[in-house]
C-alpha positions as a Markdown table, in Angstrom:
| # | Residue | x | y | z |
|---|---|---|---|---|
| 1 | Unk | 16.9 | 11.6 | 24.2 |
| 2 | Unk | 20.7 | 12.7 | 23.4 |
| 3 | Unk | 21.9 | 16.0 | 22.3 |
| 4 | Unk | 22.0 | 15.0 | 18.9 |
| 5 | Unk | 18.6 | 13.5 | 18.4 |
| 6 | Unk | 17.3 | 16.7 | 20.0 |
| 7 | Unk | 18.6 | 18.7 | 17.5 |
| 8 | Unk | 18.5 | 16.9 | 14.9 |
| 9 | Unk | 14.6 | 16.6 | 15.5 |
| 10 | Unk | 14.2 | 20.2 | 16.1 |
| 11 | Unk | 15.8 | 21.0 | 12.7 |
| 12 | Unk | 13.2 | 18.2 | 11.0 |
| 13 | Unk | 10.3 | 20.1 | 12.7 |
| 14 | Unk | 11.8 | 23.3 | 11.3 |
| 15 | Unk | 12.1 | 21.6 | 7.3 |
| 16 | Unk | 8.5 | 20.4 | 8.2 |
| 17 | Unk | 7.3 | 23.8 | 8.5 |
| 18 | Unk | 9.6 | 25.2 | 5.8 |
| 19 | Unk | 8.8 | 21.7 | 3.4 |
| 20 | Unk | 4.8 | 23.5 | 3.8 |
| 21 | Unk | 5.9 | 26.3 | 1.7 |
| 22 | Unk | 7.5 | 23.8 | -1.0 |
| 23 | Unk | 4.3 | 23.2 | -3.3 |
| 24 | Unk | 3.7 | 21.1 | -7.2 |
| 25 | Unk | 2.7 | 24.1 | -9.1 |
| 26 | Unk | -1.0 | 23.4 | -9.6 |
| 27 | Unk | -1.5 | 21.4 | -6.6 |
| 28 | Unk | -1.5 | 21.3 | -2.6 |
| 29 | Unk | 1.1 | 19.2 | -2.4 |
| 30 | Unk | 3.5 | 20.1 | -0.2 |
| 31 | Unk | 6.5 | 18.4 | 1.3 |
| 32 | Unk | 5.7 | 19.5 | 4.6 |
| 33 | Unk | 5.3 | 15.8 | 5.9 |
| 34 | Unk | 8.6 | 14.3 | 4.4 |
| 35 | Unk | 10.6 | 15.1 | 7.3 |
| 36 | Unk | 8.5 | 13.3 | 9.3 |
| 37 | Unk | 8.5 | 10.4 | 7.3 |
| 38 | Unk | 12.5 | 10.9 | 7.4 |
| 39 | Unk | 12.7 | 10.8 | 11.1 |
| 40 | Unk | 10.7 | 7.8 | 11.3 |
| 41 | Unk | 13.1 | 5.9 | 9.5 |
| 42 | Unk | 16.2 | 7.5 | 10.3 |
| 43 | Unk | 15.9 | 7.9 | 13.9 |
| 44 | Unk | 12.6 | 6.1 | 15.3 |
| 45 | Unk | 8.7 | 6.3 | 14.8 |
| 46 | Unk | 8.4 | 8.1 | 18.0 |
| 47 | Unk | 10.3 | 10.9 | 16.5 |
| 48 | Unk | 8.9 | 10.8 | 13.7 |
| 49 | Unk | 5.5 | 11.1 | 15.3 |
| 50 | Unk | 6.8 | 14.5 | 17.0 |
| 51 | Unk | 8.4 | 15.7 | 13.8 |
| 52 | Unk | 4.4 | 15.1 | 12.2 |
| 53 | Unk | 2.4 | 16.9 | 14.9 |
| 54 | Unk | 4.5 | 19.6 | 15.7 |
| 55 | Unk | 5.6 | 20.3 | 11.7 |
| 56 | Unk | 1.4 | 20.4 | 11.3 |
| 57 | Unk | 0.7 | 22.2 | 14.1 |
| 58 | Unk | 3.1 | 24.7 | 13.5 |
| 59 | Unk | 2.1 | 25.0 | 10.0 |
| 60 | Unk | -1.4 | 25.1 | 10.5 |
| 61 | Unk | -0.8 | 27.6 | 12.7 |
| 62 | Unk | 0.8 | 30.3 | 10.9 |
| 63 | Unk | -1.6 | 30.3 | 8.4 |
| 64 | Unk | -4.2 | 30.9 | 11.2 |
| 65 | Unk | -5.8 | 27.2 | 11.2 |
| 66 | Unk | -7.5 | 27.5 | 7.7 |
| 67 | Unk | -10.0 | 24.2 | 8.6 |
| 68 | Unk | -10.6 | 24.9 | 12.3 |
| 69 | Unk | -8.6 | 24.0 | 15.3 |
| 70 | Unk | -11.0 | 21.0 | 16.0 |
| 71 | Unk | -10.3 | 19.7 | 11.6 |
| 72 | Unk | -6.5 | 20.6 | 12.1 |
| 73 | Unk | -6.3 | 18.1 | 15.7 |
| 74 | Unk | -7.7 | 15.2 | 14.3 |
| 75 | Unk | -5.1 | 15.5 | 11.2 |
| 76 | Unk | -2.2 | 15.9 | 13.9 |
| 77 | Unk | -3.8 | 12.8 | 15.3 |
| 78 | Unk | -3.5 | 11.4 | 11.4 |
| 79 | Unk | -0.1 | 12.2 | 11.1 |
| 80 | Unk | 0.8 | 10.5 | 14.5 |
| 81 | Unk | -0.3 | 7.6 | 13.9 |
| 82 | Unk | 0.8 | 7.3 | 9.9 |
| 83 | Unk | 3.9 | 8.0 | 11.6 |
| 84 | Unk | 3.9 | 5.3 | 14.2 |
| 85 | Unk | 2.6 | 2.5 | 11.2 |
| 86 | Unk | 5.1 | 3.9 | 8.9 |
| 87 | Unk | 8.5 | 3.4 | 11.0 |
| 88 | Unk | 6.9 | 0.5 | 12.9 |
| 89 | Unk | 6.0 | -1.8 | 9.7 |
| 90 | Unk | 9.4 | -0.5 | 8.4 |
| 91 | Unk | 11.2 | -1.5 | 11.9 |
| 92 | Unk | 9.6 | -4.8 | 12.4 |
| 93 | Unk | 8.9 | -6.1 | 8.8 |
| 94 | Unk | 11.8 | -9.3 | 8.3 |
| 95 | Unk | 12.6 | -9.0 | 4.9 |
| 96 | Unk | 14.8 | -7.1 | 2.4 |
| 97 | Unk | 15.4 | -3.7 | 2.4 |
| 98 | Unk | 13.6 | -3.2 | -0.7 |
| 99 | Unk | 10.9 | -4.9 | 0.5 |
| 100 | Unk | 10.6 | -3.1 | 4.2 |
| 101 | Unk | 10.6 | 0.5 | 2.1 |
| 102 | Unk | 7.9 | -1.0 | -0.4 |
| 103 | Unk | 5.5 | -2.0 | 2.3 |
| 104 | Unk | 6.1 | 0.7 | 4.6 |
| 105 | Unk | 5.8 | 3.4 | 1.3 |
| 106 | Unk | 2.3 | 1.0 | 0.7 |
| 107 | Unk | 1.2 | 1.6 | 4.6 |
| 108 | Unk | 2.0 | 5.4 | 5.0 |
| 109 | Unk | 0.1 | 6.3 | 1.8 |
| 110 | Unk | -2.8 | 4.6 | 2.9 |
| 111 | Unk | -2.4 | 5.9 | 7.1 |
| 112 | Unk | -1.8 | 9.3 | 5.8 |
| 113 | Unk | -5.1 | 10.0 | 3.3 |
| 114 | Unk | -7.5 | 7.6 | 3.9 |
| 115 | Unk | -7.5 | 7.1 | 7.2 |
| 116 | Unk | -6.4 | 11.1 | 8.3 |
| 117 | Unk | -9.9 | 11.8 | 5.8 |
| 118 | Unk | -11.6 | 9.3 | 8.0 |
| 119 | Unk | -10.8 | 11.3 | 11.2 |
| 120 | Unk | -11.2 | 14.9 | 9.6 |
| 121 | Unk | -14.5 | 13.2 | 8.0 |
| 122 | Unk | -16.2 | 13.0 | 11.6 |
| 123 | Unk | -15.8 | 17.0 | 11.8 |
| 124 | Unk | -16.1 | 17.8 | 8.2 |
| 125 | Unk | -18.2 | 15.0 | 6.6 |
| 126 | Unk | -17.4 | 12.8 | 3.5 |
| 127 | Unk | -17.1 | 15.1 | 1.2 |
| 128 | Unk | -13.2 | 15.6 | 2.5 |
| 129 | Unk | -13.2 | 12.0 | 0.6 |
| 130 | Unk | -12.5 | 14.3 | -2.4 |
| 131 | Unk | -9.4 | 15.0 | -1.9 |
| 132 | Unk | -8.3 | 11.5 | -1.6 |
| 133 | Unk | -6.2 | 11.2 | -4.9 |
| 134 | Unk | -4.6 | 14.6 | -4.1 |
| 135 | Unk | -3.3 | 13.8 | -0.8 |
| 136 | Unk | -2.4 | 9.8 | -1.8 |
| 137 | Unk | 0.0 | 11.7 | -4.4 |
| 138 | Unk | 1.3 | 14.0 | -1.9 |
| 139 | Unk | 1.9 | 11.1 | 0.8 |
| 140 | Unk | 3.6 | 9.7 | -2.0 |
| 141 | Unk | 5.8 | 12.2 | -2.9 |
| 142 | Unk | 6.8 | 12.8 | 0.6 |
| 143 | Unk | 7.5 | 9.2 | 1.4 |
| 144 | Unk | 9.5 | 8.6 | -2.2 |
| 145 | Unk | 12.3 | 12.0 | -1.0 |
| 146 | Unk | 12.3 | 10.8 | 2.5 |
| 147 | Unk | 13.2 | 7.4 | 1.2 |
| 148 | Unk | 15.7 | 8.6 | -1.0 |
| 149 | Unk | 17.3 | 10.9 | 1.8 |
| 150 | Unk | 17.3 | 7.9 | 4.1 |
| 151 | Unk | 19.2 | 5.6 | 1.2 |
| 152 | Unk | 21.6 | 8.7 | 0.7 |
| 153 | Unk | 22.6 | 8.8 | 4.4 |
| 154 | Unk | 21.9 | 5.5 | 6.3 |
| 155 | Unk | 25.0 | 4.8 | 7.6 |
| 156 | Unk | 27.6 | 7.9 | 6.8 |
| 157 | Unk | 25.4 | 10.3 | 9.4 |
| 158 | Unk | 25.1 | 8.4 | 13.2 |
| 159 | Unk | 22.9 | 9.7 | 15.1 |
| 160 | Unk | 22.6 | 7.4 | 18.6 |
């Protein structure tokens, strides 16, 4: 990893944890996981998978890991691997931009809350399954600024 993408994903890690505080009045969304999404397509998946588990970890940390340390693992586990589908299906999809965004927006909503619920549900139970249409909204959200950051500076800001 260069300079620059060290940095760079240090200071997404550090929005992750700031994005946490950024909430919808009269929701828990929170645009804590838009940097991740970022990094995935802006720099690679991989990063974007650190910018995810460390931007949760640290938030979940400083509010004293409100669901358990055990609930708040399996969502870092979540977030690494909505991360990893997300940039990947964006990478590898051969089609129009348009169409790579749509489908990658389509596979991190769904990597991000039904399948995190499905990993906290094991710890939890199925009633987490109620917060489904919160945290859809929320992934969507996140993705929909990410996406508009990446359209604003893919190509004016080089990062290799």
């Amino acid at each position: 990893m260069k300079t620059k993408q060290l940095v760079l994903t240090a200071i997404l890690i550090a929005t992750s944890f700031l994005g946490a505080y950024i909430n919808f009045p009269g929701t828990t969304i929170a645009l804590d996981s838009m940097p991740a999404f970022f990094a995935a397509l802006m720099i690679n998946p991989f990063i974007g998978l650190v910018v995810g588990v460390f931007g949760h970890f640290f938030t979940a940390l400083l509010r004293g890991f409100p669901m358990s340390l055990p609930v708040h693992l399996m969502i870092m586990l979540g977030m690494a691997i909505t991360m990893l589908a997300f940039g990947y299906t964006y990478k590898m999809l051969k089609a129009t931009q348009k169409i790579k965004l749509a489908v990658a927006t389509v596979v991190g909503v769904l990597f991000n809350a039904p399948v995190s619920l499905l990993l906290v549900s094991f710890i939890i139970g199925w009633g987490i399954f109620a917060m489904l249409p919160i945290l859809l909204m929320g992934a969507f959200v996140n993705i929909f600024i990410a996406i508009i950051l990446f359209q604003l500076l893919k190509g004016r800001v080089k990062i290799d």
